[in-house]
DSSP file (Angstrom, degrees, kcal/mol; ACC not computed):
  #  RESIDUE AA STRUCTURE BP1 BP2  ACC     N-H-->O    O-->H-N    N-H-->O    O-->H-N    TCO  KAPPA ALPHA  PHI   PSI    X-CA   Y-CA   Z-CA
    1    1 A X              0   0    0      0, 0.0     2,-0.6     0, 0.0     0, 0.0   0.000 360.0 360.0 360.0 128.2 -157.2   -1.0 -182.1
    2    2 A X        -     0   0    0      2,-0.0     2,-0.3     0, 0.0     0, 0.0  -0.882 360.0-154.4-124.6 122.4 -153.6   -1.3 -182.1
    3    3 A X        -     0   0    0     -2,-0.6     2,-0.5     1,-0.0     0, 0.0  -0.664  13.8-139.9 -92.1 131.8 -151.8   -4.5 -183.2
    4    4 A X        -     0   0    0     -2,-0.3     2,-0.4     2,-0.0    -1,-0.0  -0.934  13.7-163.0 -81.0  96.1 -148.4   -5.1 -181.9
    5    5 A X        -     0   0    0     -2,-0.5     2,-0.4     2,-0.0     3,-0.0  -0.681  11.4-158.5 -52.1 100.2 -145.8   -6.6 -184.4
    6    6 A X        -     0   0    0     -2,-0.4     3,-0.1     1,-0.1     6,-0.0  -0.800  19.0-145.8-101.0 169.2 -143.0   -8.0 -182.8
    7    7 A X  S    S+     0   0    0     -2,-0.4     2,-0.3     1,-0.1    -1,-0.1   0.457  78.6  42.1 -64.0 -19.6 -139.3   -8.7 -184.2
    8    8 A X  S >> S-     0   0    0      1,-0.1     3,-2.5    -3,-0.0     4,-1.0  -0.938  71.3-128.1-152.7 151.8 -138.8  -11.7 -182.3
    9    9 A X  T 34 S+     0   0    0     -2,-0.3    -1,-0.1     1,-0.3     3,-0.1   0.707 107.1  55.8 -34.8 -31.6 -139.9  -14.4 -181.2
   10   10 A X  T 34 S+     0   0    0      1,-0.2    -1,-0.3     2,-0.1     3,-0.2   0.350 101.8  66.4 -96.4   9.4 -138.9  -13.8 -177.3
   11   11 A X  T <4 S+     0   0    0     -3,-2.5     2,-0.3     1,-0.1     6,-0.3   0.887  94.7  52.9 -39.8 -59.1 -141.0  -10.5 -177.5
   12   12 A X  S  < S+     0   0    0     -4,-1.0     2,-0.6     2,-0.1    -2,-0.1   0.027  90.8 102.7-101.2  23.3 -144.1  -12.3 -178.0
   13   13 A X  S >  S-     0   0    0     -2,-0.3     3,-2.1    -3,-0.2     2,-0.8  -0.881  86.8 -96.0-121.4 122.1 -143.3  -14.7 -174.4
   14   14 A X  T 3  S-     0   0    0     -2,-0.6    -2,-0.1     1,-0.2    -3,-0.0  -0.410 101.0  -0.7 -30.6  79.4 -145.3  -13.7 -171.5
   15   15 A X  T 3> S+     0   0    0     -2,-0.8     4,-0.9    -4,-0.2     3,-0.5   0.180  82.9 134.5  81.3  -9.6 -143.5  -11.4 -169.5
   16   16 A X  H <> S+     0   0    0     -3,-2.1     4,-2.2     1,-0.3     5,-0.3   0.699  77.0  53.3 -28.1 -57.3 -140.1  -11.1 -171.3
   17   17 A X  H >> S+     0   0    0      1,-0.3     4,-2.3    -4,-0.3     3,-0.9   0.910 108.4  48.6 -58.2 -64.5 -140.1   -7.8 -171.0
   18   18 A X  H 34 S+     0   0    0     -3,-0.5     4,-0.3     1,-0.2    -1,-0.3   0.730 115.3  41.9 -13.5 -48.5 -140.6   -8.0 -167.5
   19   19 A X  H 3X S+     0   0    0     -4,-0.9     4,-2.7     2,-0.2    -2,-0.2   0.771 105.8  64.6 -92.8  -7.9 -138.1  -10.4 -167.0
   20   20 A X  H <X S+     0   0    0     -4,-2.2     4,-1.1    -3,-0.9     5,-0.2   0.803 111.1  46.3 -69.9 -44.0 -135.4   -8.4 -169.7
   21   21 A X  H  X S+     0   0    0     -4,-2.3     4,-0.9    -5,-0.3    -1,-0.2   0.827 108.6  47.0 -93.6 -19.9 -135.6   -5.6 -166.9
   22   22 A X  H  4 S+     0   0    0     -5,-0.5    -1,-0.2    -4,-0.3    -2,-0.2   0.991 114.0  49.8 -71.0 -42.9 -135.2   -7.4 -164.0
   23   23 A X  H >X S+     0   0    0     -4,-2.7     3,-9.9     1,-0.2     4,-1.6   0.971 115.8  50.2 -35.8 -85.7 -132.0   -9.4 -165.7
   24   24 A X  H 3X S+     0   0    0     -4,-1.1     4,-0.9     1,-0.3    -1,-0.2   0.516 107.1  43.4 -41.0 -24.2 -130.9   -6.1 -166.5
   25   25 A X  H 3X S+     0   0    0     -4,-0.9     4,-0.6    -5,-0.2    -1,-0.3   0.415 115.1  53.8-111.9   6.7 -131.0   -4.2 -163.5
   26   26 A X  H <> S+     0   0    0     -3,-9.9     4,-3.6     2,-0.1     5,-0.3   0.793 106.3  52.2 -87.9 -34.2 -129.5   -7.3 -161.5
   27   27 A X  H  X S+     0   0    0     -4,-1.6     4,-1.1     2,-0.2     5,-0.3   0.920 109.5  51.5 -60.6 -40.5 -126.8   -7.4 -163.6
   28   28 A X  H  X S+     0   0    0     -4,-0.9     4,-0.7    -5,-0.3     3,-0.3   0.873 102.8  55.2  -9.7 -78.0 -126.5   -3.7 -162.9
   29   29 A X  H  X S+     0   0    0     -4,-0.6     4,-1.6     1,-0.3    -2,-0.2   0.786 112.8  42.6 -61.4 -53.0 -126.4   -4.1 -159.5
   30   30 A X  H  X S+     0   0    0     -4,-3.6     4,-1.0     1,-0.3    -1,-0.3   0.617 109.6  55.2 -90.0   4.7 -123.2   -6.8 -159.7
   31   31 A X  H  X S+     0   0    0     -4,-1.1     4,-0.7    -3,-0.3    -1,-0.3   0.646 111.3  44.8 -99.8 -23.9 -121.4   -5.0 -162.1
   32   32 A X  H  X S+     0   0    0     -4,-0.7     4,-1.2    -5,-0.3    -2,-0.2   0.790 115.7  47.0 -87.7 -20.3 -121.7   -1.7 -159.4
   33   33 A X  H  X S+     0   0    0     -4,-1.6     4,-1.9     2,-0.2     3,-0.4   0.961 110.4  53.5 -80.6 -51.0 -120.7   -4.0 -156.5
   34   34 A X  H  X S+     0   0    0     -4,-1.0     4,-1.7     1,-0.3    -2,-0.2   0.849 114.5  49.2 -54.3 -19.0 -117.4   -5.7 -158.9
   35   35 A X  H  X S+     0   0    0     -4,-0.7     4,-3.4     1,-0.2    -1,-0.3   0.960 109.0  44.7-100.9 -30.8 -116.4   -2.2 -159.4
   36   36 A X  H  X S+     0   0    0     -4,-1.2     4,-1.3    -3,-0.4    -2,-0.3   0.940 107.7  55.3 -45.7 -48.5 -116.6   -1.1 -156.0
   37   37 A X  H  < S+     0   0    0     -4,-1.9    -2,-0.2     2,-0.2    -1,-0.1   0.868 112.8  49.7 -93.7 -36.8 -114.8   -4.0 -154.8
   38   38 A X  H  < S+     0   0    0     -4,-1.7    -1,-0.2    -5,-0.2    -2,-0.2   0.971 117.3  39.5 -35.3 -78.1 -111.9   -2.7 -157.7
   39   39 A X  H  < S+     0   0    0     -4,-3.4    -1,-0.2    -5,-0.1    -2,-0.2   0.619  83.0 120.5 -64.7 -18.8 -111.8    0.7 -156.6
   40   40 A X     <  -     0   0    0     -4,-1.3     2,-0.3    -5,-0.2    -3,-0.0   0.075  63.1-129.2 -67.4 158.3 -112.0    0.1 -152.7
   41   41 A X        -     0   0    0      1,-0.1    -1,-0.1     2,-0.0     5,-0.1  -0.910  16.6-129.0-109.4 127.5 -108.8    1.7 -151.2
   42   42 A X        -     0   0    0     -2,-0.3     3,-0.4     3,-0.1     4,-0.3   0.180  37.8 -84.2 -54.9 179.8 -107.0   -0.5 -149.0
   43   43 A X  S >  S+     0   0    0      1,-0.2     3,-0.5     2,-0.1    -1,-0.0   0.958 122.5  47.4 -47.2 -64.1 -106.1    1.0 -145.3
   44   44 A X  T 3  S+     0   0    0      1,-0.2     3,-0.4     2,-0.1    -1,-0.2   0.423  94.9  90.1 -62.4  -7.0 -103.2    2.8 -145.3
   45   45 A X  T 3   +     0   0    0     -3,-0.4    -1,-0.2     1,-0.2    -2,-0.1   0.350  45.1 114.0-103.1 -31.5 -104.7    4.5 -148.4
   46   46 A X  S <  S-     0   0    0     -3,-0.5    -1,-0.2    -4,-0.3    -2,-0.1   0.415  75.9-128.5 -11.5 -53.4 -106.7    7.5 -146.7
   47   47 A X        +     0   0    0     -3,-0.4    -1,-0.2     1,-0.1    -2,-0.1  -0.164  67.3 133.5  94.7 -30.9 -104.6   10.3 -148.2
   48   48 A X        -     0   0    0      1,-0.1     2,-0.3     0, 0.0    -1,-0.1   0.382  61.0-122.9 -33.2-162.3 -104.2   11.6 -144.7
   49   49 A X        -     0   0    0     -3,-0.0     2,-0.5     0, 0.0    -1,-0.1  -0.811  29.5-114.0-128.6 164.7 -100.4   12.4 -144.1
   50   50 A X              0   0    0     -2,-0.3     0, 0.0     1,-0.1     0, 0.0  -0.853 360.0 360.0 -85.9 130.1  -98.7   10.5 -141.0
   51   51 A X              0   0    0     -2,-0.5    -1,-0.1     0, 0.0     0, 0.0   0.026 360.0 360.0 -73.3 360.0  -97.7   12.3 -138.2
């Protein structure tokens, strides 16, 4: 039998963990869109050259 100790109090809350990974991979998710939205290249921006 193995007893689980936790270190805090919001360990021992039903689902936490669950909900610790969900936060955390939305937060992901808007921190990869804000940085796309940074990097995005405007139009003219290509690289091409003009002819």
């Amino acid at each position: 039998m193995v007893i689980h100790m936790t270190h805090d109090t919001l360990e021992s809350i039903f689902g936490f963990h669950a909900a610790f990974g969900f936060l955390a991979c939305a937060a992901m998710i808007a921190l990869a869109s804000a940085l796309a939205w940074v990097l995005r290249r405007s139009d003219g921006e290509d690289g091409g050259q003009d002819d």
